[in-house]
C-alpha positions as CSV (number, residue, x, y, z in Angstrom):
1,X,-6.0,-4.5,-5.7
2,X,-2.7,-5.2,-7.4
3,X,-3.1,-8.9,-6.9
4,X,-6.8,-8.7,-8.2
5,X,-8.7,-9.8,-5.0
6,X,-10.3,-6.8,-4.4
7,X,-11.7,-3.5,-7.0
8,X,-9.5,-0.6,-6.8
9,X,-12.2,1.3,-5.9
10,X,-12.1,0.3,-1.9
11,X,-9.0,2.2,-1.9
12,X,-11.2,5.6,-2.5
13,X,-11.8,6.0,0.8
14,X,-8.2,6.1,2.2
15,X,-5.7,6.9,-0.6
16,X,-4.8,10.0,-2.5
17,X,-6.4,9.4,-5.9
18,X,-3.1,9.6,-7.4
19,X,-2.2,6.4,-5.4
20,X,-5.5,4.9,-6.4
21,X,-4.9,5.4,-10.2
22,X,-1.2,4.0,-9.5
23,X,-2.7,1.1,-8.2
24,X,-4.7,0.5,-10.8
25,X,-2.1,0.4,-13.6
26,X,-0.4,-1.9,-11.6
27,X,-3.2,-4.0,-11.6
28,X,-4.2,-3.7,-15.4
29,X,-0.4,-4.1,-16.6
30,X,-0.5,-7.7,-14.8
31,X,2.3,-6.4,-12.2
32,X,4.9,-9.1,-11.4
33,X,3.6,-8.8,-7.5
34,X,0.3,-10.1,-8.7
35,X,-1.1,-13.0,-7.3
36,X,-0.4,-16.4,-8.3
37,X,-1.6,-18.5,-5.4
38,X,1.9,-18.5,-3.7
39,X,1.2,-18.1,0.3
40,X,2.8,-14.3,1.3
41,X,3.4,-13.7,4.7
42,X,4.0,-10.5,6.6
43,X,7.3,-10.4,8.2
44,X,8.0,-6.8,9.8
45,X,6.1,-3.5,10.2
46,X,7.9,-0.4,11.0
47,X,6.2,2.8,11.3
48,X,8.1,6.1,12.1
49,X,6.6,9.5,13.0
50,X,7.9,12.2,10.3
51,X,6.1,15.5,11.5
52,X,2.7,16.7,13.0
53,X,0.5,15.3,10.2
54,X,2.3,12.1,9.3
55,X,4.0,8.7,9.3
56,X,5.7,6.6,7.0
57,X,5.1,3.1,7.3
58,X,7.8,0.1,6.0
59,X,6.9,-3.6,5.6
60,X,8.7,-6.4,4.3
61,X,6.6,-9.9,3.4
62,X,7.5,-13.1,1.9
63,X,6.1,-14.3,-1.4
64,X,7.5,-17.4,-3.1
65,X,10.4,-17.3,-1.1
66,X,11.4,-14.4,-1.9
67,X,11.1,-11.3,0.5
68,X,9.6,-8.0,-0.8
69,X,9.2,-5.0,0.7
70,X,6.8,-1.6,0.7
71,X,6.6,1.9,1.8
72,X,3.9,4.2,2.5
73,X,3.4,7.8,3.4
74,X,0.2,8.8,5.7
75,X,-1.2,12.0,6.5
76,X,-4.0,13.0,8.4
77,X,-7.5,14.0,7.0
78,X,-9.0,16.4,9.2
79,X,-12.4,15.5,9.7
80,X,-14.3,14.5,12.9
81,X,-12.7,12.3,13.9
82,X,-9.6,12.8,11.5
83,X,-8.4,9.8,9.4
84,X,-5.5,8.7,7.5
85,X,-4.9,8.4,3.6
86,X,-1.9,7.4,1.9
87,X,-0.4,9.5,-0.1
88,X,2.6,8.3,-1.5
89,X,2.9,4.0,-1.8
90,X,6.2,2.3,-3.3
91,X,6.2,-1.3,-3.9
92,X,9.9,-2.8,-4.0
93,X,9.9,-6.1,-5.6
């Protein structure tokens, strides 16, 4: 996505297309979290329930020795069975 790996378009299925198109700027303006064959590494996941129909999510990762960090917001989809898109996404770099 950001990092160029993958289209933006696999995010259709589980993001708001808000997010999607946020992503994808990202992506086209070069964004400084893109890729440039440093090793990342995921350090810690927190997840937190807010209310009936959602989470937030919190992660911070190491790139180039530096640690980053990102937030998400996820709400159910009702469907059978229900599934989750993110709504909201804010990368902190």
């Amino acid at each position: 996505m950001i990092d160029r790996k993958r289209p933006v378009s696999h995010l259709a299925q589980c993001t708001t297309p808000l997010v999607a198109d946020h992503v994808a700027l990202l992506a086209q303006r070069g964004h400084r979290g893109r890729s440039t064959g440093e090793h990342r590494r995921l350090l810690r996941v927190h997840v937190r329930v807010s209310d009936n129909a959602g989470v937030e999510a919190f992660c911070t990762y190491e790139r180039g020795g530096r640690v980053l960090a990102m937030a998400a917001r996820l709400d159910t989809r009702p469907g059978i069975p229900p599934s989750w898109v993110c709504t909201t996404l804010r990368l902190i770099v």
